[in-house]
C-alpha positions in Angstrom: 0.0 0.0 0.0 1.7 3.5 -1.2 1.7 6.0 1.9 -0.4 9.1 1.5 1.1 11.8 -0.1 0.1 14.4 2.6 3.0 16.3 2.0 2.4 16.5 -2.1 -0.9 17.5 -1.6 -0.4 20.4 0.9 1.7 21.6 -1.4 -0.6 21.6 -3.6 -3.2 23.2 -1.7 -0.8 26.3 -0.7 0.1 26.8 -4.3 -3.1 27.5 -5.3 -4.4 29.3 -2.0 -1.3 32.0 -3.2 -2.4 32.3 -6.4 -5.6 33.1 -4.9 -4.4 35.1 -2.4 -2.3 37.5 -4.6 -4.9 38.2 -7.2 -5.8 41.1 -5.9 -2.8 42.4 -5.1 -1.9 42.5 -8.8 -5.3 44.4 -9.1 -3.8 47.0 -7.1 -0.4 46.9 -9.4 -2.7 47.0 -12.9 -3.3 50.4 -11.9 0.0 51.5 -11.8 1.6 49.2 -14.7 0.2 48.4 -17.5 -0.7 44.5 -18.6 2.9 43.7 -20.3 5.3 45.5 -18.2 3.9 44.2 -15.7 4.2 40.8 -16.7 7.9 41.7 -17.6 8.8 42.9 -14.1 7.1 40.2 -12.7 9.7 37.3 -15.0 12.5 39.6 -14.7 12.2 39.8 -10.9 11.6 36.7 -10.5 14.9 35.5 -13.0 17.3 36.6 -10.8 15.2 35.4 -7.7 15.9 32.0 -9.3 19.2 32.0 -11.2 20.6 29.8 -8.8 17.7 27.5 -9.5 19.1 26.8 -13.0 21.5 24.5 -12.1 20.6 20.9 -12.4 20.9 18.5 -9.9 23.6 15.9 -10.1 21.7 13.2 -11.0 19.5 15.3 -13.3 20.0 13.8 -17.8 20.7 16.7 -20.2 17.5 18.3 -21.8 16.7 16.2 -24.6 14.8 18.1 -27.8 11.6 16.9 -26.4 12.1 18.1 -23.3 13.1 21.3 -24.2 9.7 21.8 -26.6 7.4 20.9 -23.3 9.5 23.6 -21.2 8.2 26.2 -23.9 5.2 25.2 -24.5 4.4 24.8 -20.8 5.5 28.7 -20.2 3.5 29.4 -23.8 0.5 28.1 -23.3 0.1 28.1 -19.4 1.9 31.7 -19.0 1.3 33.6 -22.1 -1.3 32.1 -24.0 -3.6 31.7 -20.6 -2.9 35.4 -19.4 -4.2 36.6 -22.8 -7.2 34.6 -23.0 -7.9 35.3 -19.2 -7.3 39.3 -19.4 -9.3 39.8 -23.0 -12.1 36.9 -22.3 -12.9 39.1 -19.1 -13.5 42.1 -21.3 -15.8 40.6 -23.6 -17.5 38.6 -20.7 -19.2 39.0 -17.8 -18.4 38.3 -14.5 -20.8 35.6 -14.2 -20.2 34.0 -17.8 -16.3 33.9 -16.3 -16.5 32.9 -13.0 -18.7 29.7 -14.1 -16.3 28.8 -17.2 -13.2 29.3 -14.9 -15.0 27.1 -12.5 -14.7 24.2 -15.6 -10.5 23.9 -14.9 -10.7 21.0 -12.4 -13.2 18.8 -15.0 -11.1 19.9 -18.2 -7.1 18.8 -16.7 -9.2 15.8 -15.6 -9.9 15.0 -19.2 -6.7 15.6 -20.7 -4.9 13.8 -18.1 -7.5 11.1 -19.1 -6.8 11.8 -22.9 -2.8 12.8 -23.0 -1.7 10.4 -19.9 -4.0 7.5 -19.7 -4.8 8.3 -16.3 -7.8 6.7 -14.6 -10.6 8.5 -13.2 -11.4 6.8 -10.0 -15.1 6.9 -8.5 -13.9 9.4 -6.1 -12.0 11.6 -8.3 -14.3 11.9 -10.8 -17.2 12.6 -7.5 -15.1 14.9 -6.1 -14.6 17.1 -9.7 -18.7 17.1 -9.9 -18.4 19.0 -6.2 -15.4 21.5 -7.0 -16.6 22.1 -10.0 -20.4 22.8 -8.7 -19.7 24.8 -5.6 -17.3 27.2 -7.1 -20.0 27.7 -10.1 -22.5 28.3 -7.1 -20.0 30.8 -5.6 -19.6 32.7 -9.0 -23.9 32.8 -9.5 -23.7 34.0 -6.1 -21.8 36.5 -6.4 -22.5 38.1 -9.5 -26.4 38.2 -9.5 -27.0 41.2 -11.4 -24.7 40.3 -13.8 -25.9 41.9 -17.8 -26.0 39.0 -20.3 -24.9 41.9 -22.9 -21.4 41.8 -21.5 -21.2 38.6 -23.1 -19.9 38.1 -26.7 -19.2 34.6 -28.4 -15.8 35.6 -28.8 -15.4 36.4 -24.7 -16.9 33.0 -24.2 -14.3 31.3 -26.6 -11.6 33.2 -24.7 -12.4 31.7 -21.4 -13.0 28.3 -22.6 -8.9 28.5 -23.9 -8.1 29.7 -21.1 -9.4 27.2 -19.0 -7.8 25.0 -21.7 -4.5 26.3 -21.2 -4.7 26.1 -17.7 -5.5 22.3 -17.6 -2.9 21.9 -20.7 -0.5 23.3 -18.1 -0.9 20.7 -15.5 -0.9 18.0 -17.9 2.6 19.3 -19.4 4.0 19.7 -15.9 3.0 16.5 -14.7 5.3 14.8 -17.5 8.4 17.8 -17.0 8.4 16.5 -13.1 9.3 13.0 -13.9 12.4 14.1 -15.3 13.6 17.8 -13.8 13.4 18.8 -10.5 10.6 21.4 -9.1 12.9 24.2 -8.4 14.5 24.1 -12.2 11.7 23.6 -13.9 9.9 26.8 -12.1 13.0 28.5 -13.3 13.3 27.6 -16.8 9.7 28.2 -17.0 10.3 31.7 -16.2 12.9 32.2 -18.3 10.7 31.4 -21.4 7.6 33.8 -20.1 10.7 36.6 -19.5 11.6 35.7 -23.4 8.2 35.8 -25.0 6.8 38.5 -23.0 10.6 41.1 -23.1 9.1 43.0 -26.9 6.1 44.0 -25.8 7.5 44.8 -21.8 10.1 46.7 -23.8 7.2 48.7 -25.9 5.5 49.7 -23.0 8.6 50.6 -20.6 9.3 53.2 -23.1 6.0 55.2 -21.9 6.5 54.4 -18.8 7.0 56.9 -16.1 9.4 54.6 -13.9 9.5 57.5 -11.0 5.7 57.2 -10.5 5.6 53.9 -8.4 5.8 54.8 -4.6 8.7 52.6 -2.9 5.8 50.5 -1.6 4.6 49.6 -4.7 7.5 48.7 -5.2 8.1 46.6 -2.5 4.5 45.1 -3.6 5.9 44.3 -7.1 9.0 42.1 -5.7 6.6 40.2 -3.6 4.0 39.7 -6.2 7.5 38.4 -8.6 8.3 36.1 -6.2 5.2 34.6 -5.4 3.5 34.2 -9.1 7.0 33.2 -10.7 8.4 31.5 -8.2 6.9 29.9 -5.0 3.5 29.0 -6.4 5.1 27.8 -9.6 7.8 25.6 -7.3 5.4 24.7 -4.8 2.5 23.4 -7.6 5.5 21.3 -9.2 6.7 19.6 -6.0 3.5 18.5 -5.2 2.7 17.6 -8.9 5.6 15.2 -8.6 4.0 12.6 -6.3 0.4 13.1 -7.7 -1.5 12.1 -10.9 -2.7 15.1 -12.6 -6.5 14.9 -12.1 -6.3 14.4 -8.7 -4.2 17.2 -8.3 -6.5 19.5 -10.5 -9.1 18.9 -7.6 -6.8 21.5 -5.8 -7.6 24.4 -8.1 -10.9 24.7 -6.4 -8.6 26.9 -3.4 -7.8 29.5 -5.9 -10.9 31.2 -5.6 -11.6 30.3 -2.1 -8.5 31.9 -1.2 -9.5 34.8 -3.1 -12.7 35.0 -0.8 -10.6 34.8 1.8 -8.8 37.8 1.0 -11.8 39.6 0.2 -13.0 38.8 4.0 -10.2 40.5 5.2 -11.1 43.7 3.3 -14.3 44.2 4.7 -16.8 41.3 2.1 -19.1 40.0 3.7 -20.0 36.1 3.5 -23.2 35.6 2.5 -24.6 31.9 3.6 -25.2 30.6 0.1 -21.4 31.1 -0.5 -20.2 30.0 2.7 -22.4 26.4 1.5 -20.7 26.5 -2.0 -17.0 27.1 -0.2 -17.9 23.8 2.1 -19.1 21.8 -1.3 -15.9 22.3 -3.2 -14.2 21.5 0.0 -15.6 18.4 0.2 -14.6 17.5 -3.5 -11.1 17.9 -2.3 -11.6 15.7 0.7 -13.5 13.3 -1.5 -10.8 12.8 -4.1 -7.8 13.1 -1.7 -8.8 11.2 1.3 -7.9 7.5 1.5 -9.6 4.3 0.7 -11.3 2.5 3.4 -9.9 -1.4 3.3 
């Protein structure tokens, strides 16, 4: 009987909770830097954060071709690609439309894990998606109410659905990268890509930029925010990723807006019942998926 990978899956769970968490903190950088230089601090911070982190271990084979081509396309399509779907989906969207369809990530890394990886989908697993997936749906209906269906556009609705695609696609990706690179690197080279493919348009709008309008705090902010995005969610998510199969640990992204919640607690929200009932459902779908087999 394989021991429980406790470990793995608080890891997990505090990778997501931080993504959560810091969401809106990077609303209160958005308006201060704009979208792209943003993203380009946020790499370049974060690159010499990890430049000792590009070493590999001594055990660790040379990066094959194939290997190489998953390292870019997990920083293309679960960095770039999923910022840009995210960030322009929203616009033509609303809130409502995007909080249910963002709600779909723990179902859709479940299927490709099932499609790309030939992983099953236990009883469990697949019971415990149904309830992630439902309460954080019910937390987004809840919350968004008075929501105008003319926000939405077919092409906002498209956006959303990649993103959620890229999303999964990224778990899938890093799930095969952890078999053969250690957590810490792979966060690293990651970053290294997203500095690469984001630098032209960073570059285009750093040249606007007034660089003397950030207070030091917001500065401070900024270093935080690079080191938590780029680097300890990224290493965190990885290291836990390592020890469990993909689907299971898409379960865990049902923290990233509970955390959010969270946060918005602490600023003064208040918890309505209905969402406090959704938070305890998608709970349960972690418990449910996570929790060992009774012999």
């Amino acid at each position: 009987m394989h021991p429980i990978p406790w470990r793995a899956y608080a890891a997990l769970a505090l990778s997501t909770s931080l993504v959560g968490s810091y969401v809106g903190l990077s609303k209160l950088l958005l308006m201060v830097f704009p979208v792209f230089l943003l993203a380009w601090l946020r790499f370049g911070i974060a690159a010499v954060l990890m430049a000792a982190w590009l070493k590999p271990a001594a055990a660790e084979p040379k990066l094959d071709r194939r290997t190489r081509g998953l390292l870019f396309l997990e920083s293309f399509i679960g960095n770039f690609l999923f910022s840009i779907c995210l960030l322009f989906g929203l616009r033509h969207s609303s809130a409502l439309v995007a909080g249910v369809i963002l709600a779909g990530i723990p179902a859709a890394v479940a299927l490709l894990s099932w499609a790309l990886l030939r992983e099953r989908i236990g009883r469990r697993v697949g019971l415990g998606l149904v309830l992630g997936v439902a309460g954080i749906a019910l937390v987004a209906l809840q919350k968004n109410q008075g929501a105008a269906a003319s926000e939405n556009t077919a092409l906002g609705v498209a956006l959303l659905v990649a993103a959620v695609f890229c999303e999964a696609t990224y778990v899938v990706i890093g799930k095969q990268l952890t078999a053969q690179i250690s957590a810490r690197r792979i966060s690293a080279l990651i970053n290294l890509w997203g500095l690469a493919l984001v630098t032209p348009l960073g570059l285009w709008q750093a040249l606007s930029f007034d660089f003397g309008q950030p207070s030091p705090s917001l500065w401070g902010l900024l270093v935080f925010y690079a080191a938590a995005a780029s680097m300890v969610s990224v290493w965190l998510w990885m290291t836990g990723l390592r020890q469990v199969p993909a689907a299971k640990a898409g379960v865990f992204m049902v923290f990233l807006p509970v955390a959010t919640g969270l946060v918005g607690l602490g600023l003064g929200e208040q918890l309505q019942p209905s969402q406090a009932a959704a938070y305890a459902l998608a709970l349960a779908g972690v418990m449910l998926a996570t929790w060992p087999a009774v012999k």
